[in-house]
C-alpha positions in Angstrom: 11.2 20.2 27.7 9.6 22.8 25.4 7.2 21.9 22.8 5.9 24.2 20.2 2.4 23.1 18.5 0.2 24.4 15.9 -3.5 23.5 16.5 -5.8 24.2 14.1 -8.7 26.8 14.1 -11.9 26.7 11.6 -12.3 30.1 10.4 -13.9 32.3 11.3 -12.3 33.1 14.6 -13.8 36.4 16.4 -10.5 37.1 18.2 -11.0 40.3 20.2 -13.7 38.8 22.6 -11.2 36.1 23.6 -8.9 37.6 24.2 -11.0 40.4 26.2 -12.7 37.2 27.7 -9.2 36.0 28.9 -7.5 39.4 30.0 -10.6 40.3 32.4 -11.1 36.7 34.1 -6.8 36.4 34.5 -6.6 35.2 37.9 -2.7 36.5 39.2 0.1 34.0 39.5 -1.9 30.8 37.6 -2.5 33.2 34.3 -0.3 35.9 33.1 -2.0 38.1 29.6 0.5 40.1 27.7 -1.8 42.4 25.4 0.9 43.8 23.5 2.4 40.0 22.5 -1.4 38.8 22.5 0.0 36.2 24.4 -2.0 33.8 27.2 -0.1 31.7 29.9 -1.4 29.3 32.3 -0.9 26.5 34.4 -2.5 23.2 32.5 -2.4 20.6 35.8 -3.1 16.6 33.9 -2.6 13.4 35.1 0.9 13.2 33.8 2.1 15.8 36.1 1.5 20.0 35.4 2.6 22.2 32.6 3.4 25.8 31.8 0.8 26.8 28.8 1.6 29.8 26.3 -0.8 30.5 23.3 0.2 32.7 20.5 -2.4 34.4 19.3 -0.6 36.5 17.1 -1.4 34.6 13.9 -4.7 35.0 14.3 -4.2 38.3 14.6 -2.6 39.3 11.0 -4.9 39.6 8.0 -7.0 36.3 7.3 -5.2 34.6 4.3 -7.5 31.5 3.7 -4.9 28.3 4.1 -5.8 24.4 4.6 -9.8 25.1 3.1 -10.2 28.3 5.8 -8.4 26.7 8.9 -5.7 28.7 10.2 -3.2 27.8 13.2 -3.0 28.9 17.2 0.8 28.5 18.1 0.9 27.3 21.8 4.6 26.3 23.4 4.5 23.9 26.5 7.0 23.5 29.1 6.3 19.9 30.0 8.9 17.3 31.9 7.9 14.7 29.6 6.1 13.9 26.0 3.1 12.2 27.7 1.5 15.2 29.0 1.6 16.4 25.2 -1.4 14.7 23.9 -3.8 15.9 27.4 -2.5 19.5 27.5 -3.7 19.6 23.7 -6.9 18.1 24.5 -7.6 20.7 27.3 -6.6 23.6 25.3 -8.6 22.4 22.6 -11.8 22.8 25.0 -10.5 25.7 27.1 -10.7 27.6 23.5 -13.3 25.9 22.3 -11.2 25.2 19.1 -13.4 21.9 18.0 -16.2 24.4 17.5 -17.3 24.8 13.8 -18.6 28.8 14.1 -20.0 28.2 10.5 -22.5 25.6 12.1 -24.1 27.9 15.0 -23.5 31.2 13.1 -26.1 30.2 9.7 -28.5 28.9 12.8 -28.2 32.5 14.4 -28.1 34.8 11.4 -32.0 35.2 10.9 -32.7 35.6 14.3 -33.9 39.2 15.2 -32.0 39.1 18.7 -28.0 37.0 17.7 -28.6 38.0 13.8 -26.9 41.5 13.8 -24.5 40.1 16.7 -23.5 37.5 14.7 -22.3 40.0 11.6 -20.7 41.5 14.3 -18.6 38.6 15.6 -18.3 36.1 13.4 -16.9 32.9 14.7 -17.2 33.5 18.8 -16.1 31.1 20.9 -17.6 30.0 24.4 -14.2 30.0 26.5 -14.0 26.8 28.5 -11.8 26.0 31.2 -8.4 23.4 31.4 -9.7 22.6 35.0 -13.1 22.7 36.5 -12.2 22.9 40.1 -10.6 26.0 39.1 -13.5 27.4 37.3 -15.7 26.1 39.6 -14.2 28.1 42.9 -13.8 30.5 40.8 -17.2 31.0 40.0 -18.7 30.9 44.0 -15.8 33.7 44.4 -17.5 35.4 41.5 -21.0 35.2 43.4 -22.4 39.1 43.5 -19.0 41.0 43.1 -17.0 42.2 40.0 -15.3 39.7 38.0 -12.5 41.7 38.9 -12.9 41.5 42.6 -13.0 37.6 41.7 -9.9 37.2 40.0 -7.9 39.3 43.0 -9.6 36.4 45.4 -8.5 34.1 43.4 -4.8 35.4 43.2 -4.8 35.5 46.6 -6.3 30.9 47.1 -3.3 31.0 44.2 -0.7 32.7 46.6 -1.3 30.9 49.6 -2.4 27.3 48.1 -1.4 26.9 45.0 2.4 24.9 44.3 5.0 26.1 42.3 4.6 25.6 38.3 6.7 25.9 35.3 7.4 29.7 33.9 7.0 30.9 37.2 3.4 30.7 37.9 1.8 28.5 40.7 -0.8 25.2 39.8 -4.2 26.4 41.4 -5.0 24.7 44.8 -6.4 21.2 44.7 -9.7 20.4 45.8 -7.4 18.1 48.7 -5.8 21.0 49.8 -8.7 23.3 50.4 -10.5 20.8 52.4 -8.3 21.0 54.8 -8.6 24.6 55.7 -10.5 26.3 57.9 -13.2 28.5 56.4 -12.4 31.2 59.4 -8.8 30.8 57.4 -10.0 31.2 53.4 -11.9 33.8 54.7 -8.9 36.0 56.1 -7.0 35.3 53.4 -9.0 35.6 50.5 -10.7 38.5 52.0 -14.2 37.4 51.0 -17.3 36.7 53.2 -17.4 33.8 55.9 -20.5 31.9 54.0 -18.2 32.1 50.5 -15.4 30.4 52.8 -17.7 27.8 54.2 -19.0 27.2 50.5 -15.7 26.8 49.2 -14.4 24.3 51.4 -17.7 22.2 51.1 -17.2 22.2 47.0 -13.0 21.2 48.1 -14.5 18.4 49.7 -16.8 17.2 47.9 -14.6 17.3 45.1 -11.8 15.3 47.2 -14.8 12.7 48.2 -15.0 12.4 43.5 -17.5 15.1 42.9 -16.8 15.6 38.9 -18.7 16.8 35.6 -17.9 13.3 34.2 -20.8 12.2 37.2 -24.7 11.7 36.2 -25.6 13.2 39.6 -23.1 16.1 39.0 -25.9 18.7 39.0 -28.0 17.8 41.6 -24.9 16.9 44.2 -23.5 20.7 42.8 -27.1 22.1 43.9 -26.9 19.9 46.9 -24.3 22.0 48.6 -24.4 24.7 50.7 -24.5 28.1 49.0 -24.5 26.9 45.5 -27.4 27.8 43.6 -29.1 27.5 39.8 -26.7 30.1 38.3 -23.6 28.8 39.4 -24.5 25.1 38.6 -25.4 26.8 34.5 -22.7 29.2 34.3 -20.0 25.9 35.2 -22.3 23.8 32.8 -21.6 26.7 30.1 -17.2 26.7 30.9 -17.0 23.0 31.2 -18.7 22.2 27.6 -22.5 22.1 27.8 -23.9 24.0 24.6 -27.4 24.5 25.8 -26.4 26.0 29.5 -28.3 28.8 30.0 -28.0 31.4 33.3 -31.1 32.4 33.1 -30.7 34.3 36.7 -27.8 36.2 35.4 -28.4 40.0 35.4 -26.1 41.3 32.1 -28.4 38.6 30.7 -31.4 39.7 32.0 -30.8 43.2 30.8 -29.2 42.1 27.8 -32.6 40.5 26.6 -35.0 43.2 28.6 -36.9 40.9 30.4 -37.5 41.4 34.3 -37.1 37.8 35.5 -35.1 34.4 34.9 -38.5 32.8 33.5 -38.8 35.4 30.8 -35.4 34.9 30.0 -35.7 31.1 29.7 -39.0 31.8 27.4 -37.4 34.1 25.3 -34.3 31.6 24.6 -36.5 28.5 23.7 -35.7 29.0 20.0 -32.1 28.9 21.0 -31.8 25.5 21.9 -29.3 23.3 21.4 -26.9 26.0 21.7 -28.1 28.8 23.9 -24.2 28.8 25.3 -23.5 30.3 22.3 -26.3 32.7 22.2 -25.8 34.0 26.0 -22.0 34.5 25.4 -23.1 36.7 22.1 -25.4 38.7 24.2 -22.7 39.1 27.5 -20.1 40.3 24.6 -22.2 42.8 23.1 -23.2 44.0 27.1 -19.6 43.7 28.2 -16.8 43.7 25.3 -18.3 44.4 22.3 -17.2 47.3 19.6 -17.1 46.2 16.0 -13.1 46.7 15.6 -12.7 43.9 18.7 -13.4 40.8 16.0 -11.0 39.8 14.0 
């Protein structure tokens, strides 16, 4: 069945880093990004079974016209089997989009900083993308691990191609941490095309997700550090996707050079004012390093 929702979004919304955010992580044959429609699809995989995921974002996209007290709508269609996936796939989109965000709240606590002040006037309203899966975003950050984002994506096409099932609208689910266990790492890495120590990683973070390795966990962090080639910035970047406010990369270059400071400790100094929210304040500075142009918010 297809389902067509409306899910609200508190103005305002900065639109064009989304979207950019979405087009340059797409990983091939679990996402699909039309630029022209302005249209997203991926594969939302819940408890109830998996569903094909389309968000519209071509009502944010025409001139603001302030409706509901300065909330407008997301149009998002789901191809579900059945009504009780409805409610999770919402919930998921809701934090994939991070549409329970109120911008209005972070942006006043940003707007007299020297550093996020003229990047907020900027991009009013940004949003730190989440993720509808963590296991997804979490391999996909170790692929990520010192190459492109691009080069990322392609590997992760390619764990979609040969792992992933068949989906609604013609996609594939991405693999489950159950399926990758079972692997061989000399096998990821001939088919993914990435090193032999990113193969051996990946299958150790497959199974210790099939053995209940999950956010929800209080160890999550230290069992995450606890694996073989998993370090501090992959453990804060999947803190930042998968919700956390106040994760902070302080190891990531873009950062690094974003804030002109030579090392992770000078970054972490300079983003004590930040807190609770330096999530928010890293994804303004990577937007103004990586997407940013003043016509790109809307």
């Amino acid at each position: 069945m297809i389902t067509t929702l409306r899910l609200p979004v508190t103005e305002p919304v900065a639109l064009g880093p989304m979207l950019a955010t979405l087009r340059s992580h797409t990983v091939p044959g679990y996402e699909h990004h039309d630029t022209e429609t302005g249209t997203h699809c991926r594969v939302v995989r819940t408890p109830g079974g998996v569903t094909h995921v389309a968000v519209r974002f071509g009502s944010l996209m025409r001139p603001r016209v302030r409706e509901d007290g300065g909330v407008r709508h997301l149009e998002v269609l789901l191809e579900t089997s059945g009504h009780r996936e409805i409610e999770e796939v919402c919930g998921a989109v809701r934090q994939w989009l991070d549409l329970a965000t109120d911008p209005a709240v972070v942006d006043s606590i940003f707007a007299s900083d020297p550093v996020l002040g003229p990047l907020v006037r900027v991009h009013p309203g940004l949003r730190v993308v989440g993720t509808t899966e963590w296991f997804a975003t979490a391999v996909s950050t170790v692929l990520g691990q010192q190459v492109s984002v691009a080069a990322a994506c392609t590997f992760g096409g390619r764990l979609v191609s040969a792992y992933g099932d068949e989906a609604p609208g013609g996609l594939r689910c991405f693999p489950t941490p159950q399926r990758l266990a079972r692997v061989d790492p000399d096998e990821l890495r001939a088919v993914i095309g990435t090193t032999r120590s990113r193969a051996r990683t990946l299958r150790g973070l497959a199974r210790a997700a099939a053995d209940g390795l999950a956010p929800t966990s209080s160890s999550f962090t230290s069992d995450l550090l606890g694996l073989p080639g998993i370090g501090p910035w992959t453990v804060e970047y999947l803190a930042l996707r998968t919700g956390n406010r106040d994760a902070y990369p302080s190891g990531d270059l873009v950062l690094r050079r974003a804030l002109n400071v030579a090392t992770a400790r000078d970054a972490v100094e300079r983003a004590e004012r930040w807190r609770p929210w330096r999530a928010c304040a890293v994804t303004h500075l990577w937007t103004q390093a990586t997407y940013s142009s003043p016509e790109s918010s809307a």
